[in-house]
C-alpha positions as CSV (number, residue, x, y, z in Angstrom):
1,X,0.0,0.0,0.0
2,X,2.8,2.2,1.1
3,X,4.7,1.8,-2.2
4,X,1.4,1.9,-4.4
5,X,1.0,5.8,-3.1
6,X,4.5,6.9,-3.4
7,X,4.4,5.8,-6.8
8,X,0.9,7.8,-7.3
9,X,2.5,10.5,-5.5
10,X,5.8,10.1,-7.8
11,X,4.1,9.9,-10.9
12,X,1.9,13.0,-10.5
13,X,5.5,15.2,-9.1
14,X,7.3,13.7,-12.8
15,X,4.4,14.7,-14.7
16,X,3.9,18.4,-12.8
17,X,7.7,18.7,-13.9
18,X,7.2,17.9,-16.9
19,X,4.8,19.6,-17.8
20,X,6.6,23.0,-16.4
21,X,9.8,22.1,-18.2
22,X,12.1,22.6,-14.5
23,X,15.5,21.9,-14.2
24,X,17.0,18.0,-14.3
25,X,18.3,19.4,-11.0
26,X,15.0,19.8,-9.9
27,X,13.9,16.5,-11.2
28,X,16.6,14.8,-9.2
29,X,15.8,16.6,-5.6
30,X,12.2,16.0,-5.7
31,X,12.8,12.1,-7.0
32,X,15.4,11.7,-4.2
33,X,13.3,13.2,-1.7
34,X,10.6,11.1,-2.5
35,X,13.0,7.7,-2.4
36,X,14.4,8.9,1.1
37,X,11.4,9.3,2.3
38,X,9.9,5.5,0.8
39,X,12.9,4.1,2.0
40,X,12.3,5.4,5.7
41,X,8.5,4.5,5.8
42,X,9.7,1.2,5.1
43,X,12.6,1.0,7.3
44,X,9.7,2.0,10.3
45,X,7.5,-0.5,9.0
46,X,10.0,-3.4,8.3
47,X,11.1,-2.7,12.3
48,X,7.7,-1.6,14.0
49,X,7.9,-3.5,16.8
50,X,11.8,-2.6,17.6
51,X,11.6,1.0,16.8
52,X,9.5,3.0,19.2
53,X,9.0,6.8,18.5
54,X,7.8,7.5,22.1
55,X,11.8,6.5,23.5
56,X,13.3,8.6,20.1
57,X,11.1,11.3,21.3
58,X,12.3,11.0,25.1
59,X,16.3,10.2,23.9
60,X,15.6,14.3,22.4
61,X,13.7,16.4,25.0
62,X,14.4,14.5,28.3
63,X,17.6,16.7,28.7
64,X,16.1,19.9,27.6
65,X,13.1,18.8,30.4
66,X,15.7,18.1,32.9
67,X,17.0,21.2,32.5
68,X,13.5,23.0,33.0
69,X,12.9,21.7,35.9
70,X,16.1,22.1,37.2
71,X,15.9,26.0,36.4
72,X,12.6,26.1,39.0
């Protein structure tokens, strides 16, 4: 499912760019973006249950918390 929507999602961004003659630069930021992106959607689905973006979320702003309360 995840695949069939970046490839809608692709194939609507190649034909926009197309059809507004950008840059082959341009082409290859908003393809690369769009493979990064597939390829980390998948990575979080492929490892669900060992990935855990409540404990990511805690590695970032526990410190910054800690130093909150610590300022009180």
């Amino acid at each position: 499912m995840i695949a069939l929507l970046y490839g809608i999602i692709v194939g609507v961004e190649f034909r926009y760019l197309r059809l507004h003659q950008r840059k082959r630069r341009t082409f290859y930021f908003v393809i690369g973006t769009a493979a990064i992106t597939f390829l980390y959607f998948e990575a979080l689905y492929v490892f669900r249950d060992q990935y855990s973006i409540g404990l990511s979320l805690e590695a970032i702003f526990s410190p910054i918390d800690q130093l909150i309360v610590w300022r009180r």
